[in-house]
N, C-alpha and C positions, 0 to 999 in steps of 0.2 A: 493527399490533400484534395478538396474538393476543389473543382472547379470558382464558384464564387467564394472568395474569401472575407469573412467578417474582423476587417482588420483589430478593429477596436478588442473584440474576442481573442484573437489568436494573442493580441502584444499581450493579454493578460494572462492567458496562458502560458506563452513565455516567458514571461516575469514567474508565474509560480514552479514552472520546471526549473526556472535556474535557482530560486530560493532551495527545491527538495534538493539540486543538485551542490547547492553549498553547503547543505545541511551534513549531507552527505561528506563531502571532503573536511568541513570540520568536525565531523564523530572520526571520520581515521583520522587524523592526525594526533588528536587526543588519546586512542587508541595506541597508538604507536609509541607515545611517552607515556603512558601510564595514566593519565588522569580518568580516562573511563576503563574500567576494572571488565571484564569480560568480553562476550561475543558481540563484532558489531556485522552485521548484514547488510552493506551494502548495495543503494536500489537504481545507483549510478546505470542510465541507459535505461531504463524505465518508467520514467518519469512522467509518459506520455498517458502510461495504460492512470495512473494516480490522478492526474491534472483531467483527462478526458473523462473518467468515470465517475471517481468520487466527487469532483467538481459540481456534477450535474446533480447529487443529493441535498437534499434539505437539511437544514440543522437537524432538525426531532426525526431524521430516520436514522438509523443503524446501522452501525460499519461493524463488520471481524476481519484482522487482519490477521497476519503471517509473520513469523521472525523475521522478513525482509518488509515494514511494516512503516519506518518512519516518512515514507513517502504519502504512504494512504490520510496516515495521522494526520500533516500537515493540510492536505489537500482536503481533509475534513473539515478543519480550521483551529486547530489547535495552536497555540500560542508557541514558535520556536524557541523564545527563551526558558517557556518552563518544560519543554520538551527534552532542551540542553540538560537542565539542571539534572531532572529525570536519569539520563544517559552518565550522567557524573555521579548521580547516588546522593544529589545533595539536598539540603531542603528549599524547597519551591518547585522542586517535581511536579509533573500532574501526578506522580503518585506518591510524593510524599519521599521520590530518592529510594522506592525501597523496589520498586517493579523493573527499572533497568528498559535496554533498549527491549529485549526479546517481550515483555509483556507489561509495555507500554499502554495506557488508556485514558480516556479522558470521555467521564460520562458529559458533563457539559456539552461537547457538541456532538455526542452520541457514540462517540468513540467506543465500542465496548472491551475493544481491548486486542493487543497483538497477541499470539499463540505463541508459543515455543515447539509445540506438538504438531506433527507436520500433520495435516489434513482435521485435526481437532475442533477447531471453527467453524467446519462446514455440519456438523451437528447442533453445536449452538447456533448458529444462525438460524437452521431451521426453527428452532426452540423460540429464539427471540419472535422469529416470525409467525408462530404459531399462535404466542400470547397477542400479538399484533389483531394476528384476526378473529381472535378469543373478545379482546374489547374493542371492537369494530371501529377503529380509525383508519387512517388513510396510508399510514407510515408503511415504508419497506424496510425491507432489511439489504445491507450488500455484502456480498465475504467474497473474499479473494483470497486464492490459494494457487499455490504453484506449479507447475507440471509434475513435479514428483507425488504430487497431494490423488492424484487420481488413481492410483495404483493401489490406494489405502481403503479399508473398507469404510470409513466414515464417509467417505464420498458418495457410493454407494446408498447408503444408510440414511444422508442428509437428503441427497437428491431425490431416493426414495419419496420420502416423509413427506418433503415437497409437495411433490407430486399430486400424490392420493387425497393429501387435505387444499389443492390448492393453495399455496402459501403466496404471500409478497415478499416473496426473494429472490434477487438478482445474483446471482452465482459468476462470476470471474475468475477465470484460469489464466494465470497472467504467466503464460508459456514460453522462459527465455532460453528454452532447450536445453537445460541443463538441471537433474534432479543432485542439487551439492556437485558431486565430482563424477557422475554419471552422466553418460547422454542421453536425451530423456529415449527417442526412437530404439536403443539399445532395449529397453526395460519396458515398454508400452506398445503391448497387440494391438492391432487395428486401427482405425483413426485420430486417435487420441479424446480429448474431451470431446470435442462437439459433438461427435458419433455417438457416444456414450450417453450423452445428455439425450439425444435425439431419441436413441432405444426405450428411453423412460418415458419418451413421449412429451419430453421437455421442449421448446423453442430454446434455438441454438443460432449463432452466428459467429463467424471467426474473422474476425478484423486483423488488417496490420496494424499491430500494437506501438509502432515506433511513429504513428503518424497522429499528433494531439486532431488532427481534424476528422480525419477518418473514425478514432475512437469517439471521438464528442458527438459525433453526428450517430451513432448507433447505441451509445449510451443514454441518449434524450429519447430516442425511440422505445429501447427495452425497458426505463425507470415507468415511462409514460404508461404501456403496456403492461407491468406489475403492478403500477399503482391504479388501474384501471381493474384491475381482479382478475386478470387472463392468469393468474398464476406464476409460475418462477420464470426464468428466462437465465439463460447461460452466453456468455462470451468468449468466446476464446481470442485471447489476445496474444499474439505472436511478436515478442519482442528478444531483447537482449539484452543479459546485463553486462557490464565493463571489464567488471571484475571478480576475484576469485569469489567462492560462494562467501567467508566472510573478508572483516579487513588483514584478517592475516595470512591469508591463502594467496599464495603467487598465481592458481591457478596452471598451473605447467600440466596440467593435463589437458590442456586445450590447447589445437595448433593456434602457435602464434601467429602463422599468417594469415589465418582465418579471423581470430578475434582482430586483427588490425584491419582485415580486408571490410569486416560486418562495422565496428565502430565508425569507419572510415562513411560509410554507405548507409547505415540504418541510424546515428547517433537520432533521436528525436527531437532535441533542442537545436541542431545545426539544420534539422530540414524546416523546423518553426521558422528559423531564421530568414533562412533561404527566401520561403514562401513571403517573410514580411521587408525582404528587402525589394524583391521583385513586384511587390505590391506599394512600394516609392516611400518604408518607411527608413531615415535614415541609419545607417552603419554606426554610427557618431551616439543617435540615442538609445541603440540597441546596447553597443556597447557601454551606456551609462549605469542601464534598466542592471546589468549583469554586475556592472561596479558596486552600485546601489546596496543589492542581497548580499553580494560577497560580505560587503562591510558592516551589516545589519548582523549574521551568520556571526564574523570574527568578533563582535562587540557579546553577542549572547552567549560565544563559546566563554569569555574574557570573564562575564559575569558568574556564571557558573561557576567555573575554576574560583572564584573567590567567595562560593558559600559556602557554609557550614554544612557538616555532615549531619543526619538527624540523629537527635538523642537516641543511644542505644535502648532505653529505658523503654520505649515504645516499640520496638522490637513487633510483639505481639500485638498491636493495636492495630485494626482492619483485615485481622487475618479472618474475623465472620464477624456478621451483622449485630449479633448483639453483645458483641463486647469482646474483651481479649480475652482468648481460650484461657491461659493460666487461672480466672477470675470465673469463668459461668460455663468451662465445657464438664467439668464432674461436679 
């Protein structure tokens, strides 16, 4: 955390790590009884790299996220209650209950959508960012992908693309050392992203990702910088998630006294705190700001769980633009 601290900034930040952070604990537990149906990816411990980067975009630019993606979402400004819904399968999704957490989207605040496909985004983003500078607006694009995502050729391929046409897109490897059930340093030569970025001739930076200040302050720089035409710019953000890669993974392949030792010392929401308690704001309404979300979070889980599933009938409706394939694809 830097030196001079922008209280007013950081309690807002805080307040939205602890929202993705409740978002978070109520998709597991939902999970866990059955009311959301499939994979959830939990972004618990991450919180920082969501609220520090995606924060600092405009509505009208462009996000691609990752199966660990509900964090980005919200930080976009996507509505948690119909995110909830989404997550449930029910109707008032942002996608209508039929996309689930893994490929979650919401064009409204630009959202273009979580991947399921590990490093698949970082080509569309290129793409998105290409038509960007095709019709000469201001807008960026950002995609954030995982440490396992760089080993993949699309990486390669997006970063590429970038590159050669000068694109407005800010690239984010949100690094929490762990590719699923791999260590990422087991499976990745050389320096990891930045190095990598830097080869292509890219501008490249590696923040501590667990720290909402440190990432805010270099995320204002690089947006600035890509939407100034310098071209892409890369992050690498070094963080940690909580827990296993999804909500049903115990994770036992990672020593327990390490993840206890890392939570214990990198949590990002406890060093937010920290920093705003020693800057004289009280315990009492920190503690309220976190009661607050919790209760916001269990009231949209609540609602959710009590809407209807969507008409099966519609099944095929929005699978393409013009219309339901049964109807206009032969």
């Amino acid at each position: 955390m830097t030196a001079n601290v922008d209280v007013a900034r950081l309690r807002d930040q805080f307040r939205r790590m602890n929202e993705i952070r409740a978002f978070e604990l109520e998709a597991i537990e939902a999970a866990k009884d059955g009311r959301v149906l499939g994979a959830i990816h939990p972004s618990i411990g991450q919180e920082a790299v969501a609220v520090g980067i995606v924060g600092n975009l405009r509505r009208d630019d462009r996000l691609l996220s990752t199966h660990r993606g509900h964090g980005h979402t919200l930080a976009k400004g996507a509505e948690p209650r119909a995110m909830m819904c989404e997550l449930f399968g029910r109707v008032g999704g942002n996608c209508g209950g039929k996309g689930g957490s893994m490929h979650i989207a919401d064009f409204g605040v630009g959202m273009l959508g979580a991947n399921g496909v590990v490093s698949a985004n970082i080509t569309i983003a290129s793409g998105a960012a290409h038509a960007i500078k095709l019709l000469g607006d201001d807008r960026i694009v950002c995609c954030l992908f995982g440490d396992g995502a760089i080993n993949r050729g699309p990486f390669l391929e997006g970063l590429n693309w970038a590159k050669v046409f000068a694109l407005p897109v800010l690239f984010v490897c949100e690094d929490n050392d762990w590719a699923a059930t791999t260590r990422t340093r087991a499976m990745t030569a050389g320096e990891g992203a930045k190095a990598r970025a830097e080869s292509l001739g890219i501008a490249a930076e590696r923040v501590d990702g667990n720290d909402v200040g440190a990432v805010d302050e270099l995320a204002r720089e690089a947006i600035a910088r890509v939407r100034g035409g310098e071209g892409p710019f890369l992050i690498h953000a070094v963080t940690f998630r909580h827990t296993g890669h999804t909500s049903a993974d115990p994770g036992a392949y990672r020593p327990a006294e390490e993840v206890a030792r890392r939570i214990a010392e990198e949590d990002p929401i406890a060093r937010a705190r920290a920093h705003l308690e020693l800057a004289g704001v009280a315990a009492a309404d920190l503690d309220a700001d976190v009661a607050q979300v919790a209760r916001a979070m269990a009231e949209d889980a609540a609602f959710a769980s009590a809407q209807p599933y969507p008409d099966a009938d519609g099944a095929f409706d929005d699978v393409q633009d013009v219309g339901s394939p049964r109807v206009m694809a032969f």
